[in-house]
Structure formats: structure tokens, C-alpha cells
LUMNUVEX-196522 format. One record per residue (C-alpha): residue number from 1; residue in three letters; x, y, z. Coordinates in steps of 0.5 Angstrom, whole numbers, plus 500, padded with zeros to 3 digits. Layout:
<pts>
     n   res    xx    yy    zz
   NUM   ALA     X     Y     Z
...
</pts>
This chain:
<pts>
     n   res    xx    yy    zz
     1   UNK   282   595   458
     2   UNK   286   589   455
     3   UNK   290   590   448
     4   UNK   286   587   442
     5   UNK   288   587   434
     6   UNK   284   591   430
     7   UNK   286   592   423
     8   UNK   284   599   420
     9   UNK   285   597   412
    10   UNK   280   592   413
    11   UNK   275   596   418
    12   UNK   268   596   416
    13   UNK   267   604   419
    14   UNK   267   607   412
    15   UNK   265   614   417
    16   UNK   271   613   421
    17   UNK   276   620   420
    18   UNK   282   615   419
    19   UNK   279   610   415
    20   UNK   277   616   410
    21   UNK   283   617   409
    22   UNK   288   610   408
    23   UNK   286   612   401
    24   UNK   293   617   402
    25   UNK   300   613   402
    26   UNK   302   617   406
    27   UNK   297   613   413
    28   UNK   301   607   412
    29   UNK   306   608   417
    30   UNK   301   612   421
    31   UNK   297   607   423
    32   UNK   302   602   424
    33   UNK   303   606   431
    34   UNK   296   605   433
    35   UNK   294   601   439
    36   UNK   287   598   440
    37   UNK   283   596   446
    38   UNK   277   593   449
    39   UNK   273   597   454
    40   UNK   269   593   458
    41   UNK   261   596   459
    42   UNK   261   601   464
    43   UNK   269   601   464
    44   UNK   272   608   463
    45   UNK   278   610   459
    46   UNK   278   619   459
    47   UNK   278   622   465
    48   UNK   276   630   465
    49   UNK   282   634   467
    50   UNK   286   628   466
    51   UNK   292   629   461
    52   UNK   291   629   454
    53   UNK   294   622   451
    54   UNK   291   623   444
    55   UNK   285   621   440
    56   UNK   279   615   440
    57   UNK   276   612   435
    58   UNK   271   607   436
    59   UNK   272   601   432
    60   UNK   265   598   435
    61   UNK   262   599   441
    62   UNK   257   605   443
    63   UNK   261   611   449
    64   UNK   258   617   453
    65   UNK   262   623   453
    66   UNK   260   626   460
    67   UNK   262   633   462
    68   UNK   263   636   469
    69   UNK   256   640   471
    70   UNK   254   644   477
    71   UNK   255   642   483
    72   UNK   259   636   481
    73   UNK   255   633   477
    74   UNK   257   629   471
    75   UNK   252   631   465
    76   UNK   252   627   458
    77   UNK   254   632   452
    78   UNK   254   626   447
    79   UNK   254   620   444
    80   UNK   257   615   440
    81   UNK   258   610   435
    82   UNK   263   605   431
    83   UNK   266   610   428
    84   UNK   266   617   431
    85   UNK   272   621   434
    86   UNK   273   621   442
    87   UNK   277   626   445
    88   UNK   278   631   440
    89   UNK   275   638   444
    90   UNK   282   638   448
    91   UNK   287   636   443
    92   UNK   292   642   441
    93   UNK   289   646   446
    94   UNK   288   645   453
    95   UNK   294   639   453
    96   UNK   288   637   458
    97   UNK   281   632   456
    98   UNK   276   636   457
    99   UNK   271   631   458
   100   UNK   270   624   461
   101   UNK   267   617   456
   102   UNK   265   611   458
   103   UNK   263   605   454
   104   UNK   256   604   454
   105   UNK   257   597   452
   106   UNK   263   592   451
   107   UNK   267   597   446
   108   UNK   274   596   442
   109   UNK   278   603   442
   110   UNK   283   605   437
   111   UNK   289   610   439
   112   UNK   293   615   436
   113   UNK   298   618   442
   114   UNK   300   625   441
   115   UNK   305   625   438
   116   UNK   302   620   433
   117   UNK   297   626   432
   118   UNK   302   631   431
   119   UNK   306   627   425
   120   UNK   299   627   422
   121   UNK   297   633   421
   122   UNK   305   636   419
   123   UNK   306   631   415
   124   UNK   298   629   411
   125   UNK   295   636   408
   126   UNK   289   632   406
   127   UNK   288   630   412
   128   UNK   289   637   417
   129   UNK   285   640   412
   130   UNK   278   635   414
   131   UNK   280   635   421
   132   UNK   280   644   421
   133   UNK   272   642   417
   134   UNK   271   637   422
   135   UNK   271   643   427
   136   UNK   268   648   424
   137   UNK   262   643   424
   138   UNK   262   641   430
   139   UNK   263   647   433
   140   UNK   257   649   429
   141   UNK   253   643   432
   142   UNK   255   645   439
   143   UNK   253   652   438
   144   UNK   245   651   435
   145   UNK   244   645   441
   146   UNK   246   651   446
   147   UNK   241   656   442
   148   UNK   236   651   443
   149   UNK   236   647   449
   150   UNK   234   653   452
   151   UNK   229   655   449
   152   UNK   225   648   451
   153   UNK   221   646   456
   154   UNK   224   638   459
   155   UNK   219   635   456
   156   UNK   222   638   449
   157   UNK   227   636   451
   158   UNK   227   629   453
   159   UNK   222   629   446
   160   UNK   228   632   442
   161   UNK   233   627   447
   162   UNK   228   620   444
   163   UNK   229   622   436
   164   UNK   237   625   436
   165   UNK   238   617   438
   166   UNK   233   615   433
   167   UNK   236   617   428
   168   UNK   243   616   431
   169   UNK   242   609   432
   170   UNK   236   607   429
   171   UNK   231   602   431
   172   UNK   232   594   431
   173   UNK   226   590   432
   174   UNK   222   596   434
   175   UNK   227   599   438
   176   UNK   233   604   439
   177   UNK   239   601   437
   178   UNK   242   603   445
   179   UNK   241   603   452
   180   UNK   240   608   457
   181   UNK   238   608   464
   182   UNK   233   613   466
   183   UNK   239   617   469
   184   UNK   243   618   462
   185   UNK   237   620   459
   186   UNK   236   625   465
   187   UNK   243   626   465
   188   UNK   243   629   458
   189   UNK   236   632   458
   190   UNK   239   636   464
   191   UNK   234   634   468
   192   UNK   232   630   475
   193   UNK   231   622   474
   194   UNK   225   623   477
   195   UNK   222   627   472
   196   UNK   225   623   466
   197   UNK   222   617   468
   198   UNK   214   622   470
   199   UNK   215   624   461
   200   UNK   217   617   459
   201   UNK   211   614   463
   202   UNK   206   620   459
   203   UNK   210   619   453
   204   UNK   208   612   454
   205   UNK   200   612   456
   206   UNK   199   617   450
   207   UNK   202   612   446
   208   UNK   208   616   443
   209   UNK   213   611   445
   210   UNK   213   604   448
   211   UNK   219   601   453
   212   UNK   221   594   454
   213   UNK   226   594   459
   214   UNK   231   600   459
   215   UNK   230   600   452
   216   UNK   225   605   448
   217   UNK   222   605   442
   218   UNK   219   610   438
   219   UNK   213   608   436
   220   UNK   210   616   433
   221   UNK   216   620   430
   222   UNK   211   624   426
   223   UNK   208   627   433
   224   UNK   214   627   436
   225   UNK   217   631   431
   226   UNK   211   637   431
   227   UNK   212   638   439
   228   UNK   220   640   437
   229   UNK   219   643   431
   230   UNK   218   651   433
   231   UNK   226   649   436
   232   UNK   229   648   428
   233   UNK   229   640   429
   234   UNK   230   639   422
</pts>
């Protein structure tokens, strides 16, 4: 990684948690502290276990968290996009990340150290109450993705997989703004590459979707929808 300038006032990331904030004079010497860098594709820059050396935000780029599963195996638990928060699970709690990320693409980071954090949150009420909010509704995501994941079968959850990137990153030219080898795809729908690959093929041949390379696009949202909905995907 390689230190790059990125300037948060004039940070077009309207959804970035600092950001919403630069509005509270109190920021200003906050943000001076921040560093920012350049990840590289593929590169990573959390180590699960590792200690915690405060919080990312993705000034650009796309990043997958990744989690250590049975038998060693690293399994996707979210991704993200300009904007969203890196790091925040095991911030004030374990002192230890409890999760890894690596940058799907070329990617500028910014980070608060520790202590940085710290100030923050002693210092701007404001801001120490969204990020309480911020919490609370993450944890809540987390809790109805548990409840139903396991409810599904894996070509739900591939299906279920499809439109949270759909609507994550939308669609360019009639495909998903990302993209993911098979593996990921696998990897974050808890299942084998090989039956990942078998469900897109289906998927494809009943004209569900379409694959230009390793990029997928959705060609019937509707349908796609209707195979979920038993699950609450509203």
C-alpha cells in the first residue's frame, strides 16, 4: 500500500460516516490526523486476529470482508463499497480485527488510528451517538441474515447472493457494477465452487441471467425475487 492525499471535505461520499459529520466544527482537527492509502487489487490490508489499528473507510474502491470458517476456510461476510465503514466489529471490544479485507479492485483507503477514534467519540457527542445507531442497525442486519440463510437451500441462496449485489452495486451496461470469481460467489453463499458454477449455468439457460466473463448480470429481477420471497427479501 502507498500513502495518497485524499481530502475528506472535498470527498464526494455523501454516505461516508465522517463525511456526514464535517458539518460539526469540532471534525476539523480530527480529520487532519487521518491517513489514506492505495490498495492494490487483490492486496490485503486486515489480518483477522491481528491487532486492531483503528477504523477504514473506502474513499473508492470495492473490498470483501472475510471471516475464518470450519476447517480453516475463509468465507465472505460482506462487501463494500465508496463510502462504507471497514473494521468497526472489533473496535473497543476485542482490541483484535475480527475479521480480514482485501481490495476487489484498486481501492483508496482512509484511516483513523485508535486513538484518533477515541478522541472522537469523547469529544463529538453527535457523532458517538450515530455510531451507537450505526451498531444497532448493523447488528440487526446481521441477526435477520442468520435467520435466514438458514432457511434456504443453495440456489437461494446464490439467487439471494445475485440481487444483494444488484442492489449494492447496481448494474452498468446490463451488468453488476463488480466482480467476483466463482469462488467468492461460493465462498459468500456457503457453498462449494463447483455447485456455484452448476446454479449460474441453470440460472443462465433459463435466462434468469447472463455472464460475460467473471461478471453477471440480472436479466429478471421479478423472477429472481418470487424463488426468495418465502425468506422476507424485502
Amino acid at each position: 500500500m502507498k500513502e495518497e492525499s485524499a481530502i475528506c471535505y472535498t470527498c464526494i461520499n455523501e454516505n461516508c460516516f465522517i463525511k456526514k459529520h464535517l458539518h460539526l466544527e469540532q471534525m476539523r482537527q480530527f480529520v487532519l490526523k487521518k491517513k489514506s492509502f492505495v490498495c492494490k487489487k487483490s492486496d490485503q490490508f486486515i489480518t483477522e486476529g491481528a491487532p486492531l489499528q483503528g477504523l477504514y473507510f473506502i474513499c473508492s474502491g470495492k473490498v470483501k470482508t472475510v471471516k475464518t470458517g470450519i476447517n480453516g476456510r475463509e468465507q465472505i461476510v460482506r462487501l463494500t463499497k465508496n463510502g462504507d465503514t471497514i473494521g468497526f466489529r472489533g473496535f473497543g471490544t476485542s482490541k483484535r480485527y475480527l475479521i480480514g479485507a482485501y481490495a476487489l479492485e484498486d481501492s483508496v483507503l482512509c484511516n483513523f488510528s485508535n486513538e484518533t477514534m477515541l478522541e472522537i467519540l469523547q469529544t463529538v457527542p453527535e457523532f458517538t451517538y450515530a455510531l451507537m445507531l450505526f451498531y444497532a442497525d448493523e447488528l440487526n442486519k446481521s441477526e435477520n441474515n442468520i435467520r435466514k440463510i438458514a432457511h434456504m437451500n443453495v440456489r437461494e441462496r446464490v439467487i439471494d447472493l445475485l440481487l444483494y449485489i444488484h442492489r449494492k452495486f447496481g448494474q452498468i451496461n446490463g451488468l453488476i457494477d463488480i466482480e467476483l470469481s466463482r469462488k467468492e460467489i461460493a465462498d459468500f453463499a456457503g457453498t462449494t465452487e463447483e455447485q456455484a458454477i452448476r446454479i449460474l449455468s441453470s440460472l443462465k439457460k433459463e435466462t434468469l441471467i447472463k455472464t460475460v466473463g467473471k461478471r453477471i448480470g440480472i436479466l429478471a429481477i421479478p423472477e429472481l425475487r418470487t424463488e426468495i420471497m418465502e425468506h422476507k427479501y424485502f
